[in-house]
C-alpha positions in Angstrom: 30.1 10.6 -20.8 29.2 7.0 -22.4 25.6 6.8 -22.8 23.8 3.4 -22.9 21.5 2.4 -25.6 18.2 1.6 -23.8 14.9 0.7 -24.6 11.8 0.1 -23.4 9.6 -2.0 -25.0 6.1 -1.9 -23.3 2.6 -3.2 -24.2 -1.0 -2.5 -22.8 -3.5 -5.3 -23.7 -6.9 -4.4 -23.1 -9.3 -6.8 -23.0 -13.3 -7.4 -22.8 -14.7 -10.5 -21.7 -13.4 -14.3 -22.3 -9.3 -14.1 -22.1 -7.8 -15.7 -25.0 -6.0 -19.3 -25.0 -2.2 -19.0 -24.1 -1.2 -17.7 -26.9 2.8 -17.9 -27.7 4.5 -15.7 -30.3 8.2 -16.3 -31.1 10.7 -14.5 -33.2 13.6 -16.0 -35.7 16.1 -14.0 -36.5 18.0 -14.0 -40.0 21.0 -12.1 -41.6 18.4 -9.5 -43.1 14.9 -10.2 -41.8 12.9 -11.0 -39.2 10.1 -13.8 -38.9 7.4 -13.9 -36.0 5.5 -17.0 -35.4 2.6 -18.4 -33.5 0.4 -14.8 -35.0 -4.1 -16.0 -34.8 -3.5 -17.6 -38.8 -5.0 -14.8 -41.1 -4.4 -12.0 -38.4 -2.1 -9.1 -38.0 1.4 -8.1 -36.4 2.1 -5.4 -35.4 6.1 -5.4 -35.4 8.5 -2.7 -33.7 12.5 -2.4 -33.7 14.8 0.1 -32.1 18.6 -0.2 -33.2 22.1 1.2 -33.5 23.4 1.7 -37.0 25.2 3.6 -39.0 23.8 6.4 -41.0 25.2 9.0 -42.8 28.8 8.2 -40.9 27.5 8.3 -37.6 26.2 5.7 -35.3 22.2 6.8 -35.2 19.4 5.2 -33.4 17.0 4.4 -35.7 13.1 2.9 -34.6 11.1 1.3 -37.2 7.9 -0.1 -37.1 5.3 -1.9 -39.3 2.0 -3.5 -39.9 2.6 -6.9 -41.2 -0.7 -9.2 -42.8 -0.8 -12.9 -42.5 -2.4 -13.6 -46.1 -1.6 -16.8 -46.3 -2.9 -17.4 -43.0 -0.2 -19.9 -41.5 0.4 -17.8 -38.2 4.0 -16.4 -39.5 5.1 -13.1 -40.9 8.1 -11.9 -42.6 9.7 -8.5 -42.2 13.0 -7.5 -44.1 13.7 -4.1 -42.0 15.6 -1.5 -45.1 19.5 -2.3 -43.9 18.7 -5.9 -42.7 18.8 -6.8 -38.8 21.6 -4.7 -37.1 23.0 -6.7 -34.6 22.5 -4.3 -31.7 18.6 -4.2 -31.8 15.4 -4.8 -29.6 12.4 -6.0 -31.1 8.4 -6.4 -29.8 5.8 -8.3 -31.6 2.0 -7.7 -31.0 -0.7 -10.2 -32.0 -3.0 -7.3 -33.3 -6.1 -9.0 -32.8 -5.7 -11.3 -29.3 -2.6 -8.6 -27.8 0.1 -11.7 -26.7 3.3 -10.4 -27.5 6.8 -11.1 -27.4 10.2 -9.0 -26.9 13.4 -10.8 -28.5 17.0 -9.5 -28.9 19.0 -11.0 -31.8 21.2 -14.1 -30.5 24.7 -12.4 -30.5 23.3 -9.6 -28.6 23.6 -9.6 -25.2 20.8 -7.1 -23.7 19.8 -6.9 -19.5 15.7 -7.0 -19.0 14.9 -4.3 -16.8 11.1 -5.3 -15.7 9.2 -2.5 -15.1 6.8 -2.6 -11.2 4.1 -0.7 -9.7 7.1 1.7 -8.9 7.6 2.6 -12.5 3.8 3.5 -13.2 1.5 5.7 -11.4 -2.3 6.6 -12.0 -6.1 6.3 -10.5 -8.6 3.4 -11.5 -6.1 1.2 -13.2 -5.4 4.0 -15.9 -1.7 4.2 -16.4 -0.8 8.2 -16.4 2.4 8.0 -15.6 5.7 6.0 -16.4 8.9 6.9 -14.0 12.0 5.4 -14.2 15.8 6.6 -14.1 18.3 6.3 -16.7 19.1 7.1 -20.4 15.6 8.5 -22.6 13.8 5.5 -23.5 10.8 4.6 -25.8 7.8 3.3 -24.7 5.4 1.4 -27.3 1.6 1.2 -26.4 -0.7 -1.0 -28.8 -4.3 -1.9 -27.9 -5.0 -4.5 -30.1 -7.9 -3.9 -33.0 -7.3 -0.3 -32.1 -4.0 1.0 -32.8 -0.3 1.4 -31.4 1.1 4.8 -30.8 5.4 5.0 -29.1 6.8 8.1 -27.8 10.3 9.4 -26.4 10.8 9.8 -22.6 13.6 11.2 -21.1 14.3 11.2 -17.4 13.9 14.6 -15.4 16.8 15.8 -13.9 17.4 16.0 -10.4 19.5 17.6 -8.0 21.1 13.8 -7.6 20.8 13.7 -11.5 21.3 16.7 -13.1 20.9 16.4 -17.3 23.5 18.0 -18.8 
């Protein structure tokens, strides 16, 4: 059986008070690195990839993520991942401090968005406790901005229509 490389790149912004201006963050995508733009000038990015690539003769999904500074305070970071930008990669971007956020595929990758409803997610007073959905395992990415991010595995449970196996 073919399984599908599948990702799920979610965020949680929490906010108090006065919603930030629109805030757009963009990524450009080079032979070996990564470059987000439109970051709060001086803030921080918080920068997450999933790929395929291959490791130790085997094809190997491989998640990376990373804390990135903008010292000189120009609203861009750089990010040269350790074997360059695989081809076959999803990637999310969190403004750290204001939470807008952007998920970008590399240009000669052709990736379906799967959007996520109130179907997917269950829970009381607006607390998310639960995140359904069926297909491959996937990884879910929470940040909270000027608190932290955390991503875990999920795998789907099985089913008498579905059985794992």
């Amino acid at each position: 059986m073919t399984r599908f490389f599948c990702a799920v790149l979610f965020t949680a912004t929490l906010t108090i008070g006065a919603q930030p201006a629109q805030q757009t963050l963009n990524f450009t995508f080079g032979a070996d690195s990564v470059e987000v733009s439109g970051l709060s000038p001086g803030g921080t990015a918080y920068v997450y990839s999933i790929s395929r690539e291959i490791a130790h003769g085997r094809i190997s999904v491989m998640p990376r993520a990373v804390f990135l500074d903008d010292a000189d305070k120009d609203g861009r970071v750089t990010w040269t991942p350790p074997r360059g930008v695989a081809v076959r990669s999803m990637w999310l971007a969190v403004d750290f401090s204001t939470g807008a956020n952007v998920v970008a595929v590399p240009p000669e990758y052709e990736a379906t968005l799967v959007e996520l409803g109130p179907q997917n997610f269950g829970g009381r007073d607006a607390a998310i406790e639960k995140l359904s959905f069926n297909g491959d395992p996937i990884e879910a990415v929470v940040v909270r901005p000027g608190v932290g991010a955390w991503r875990a595995k999920a795998r789907p449970e099985p089913s008498p229509e579905h059985p794992m196996g």
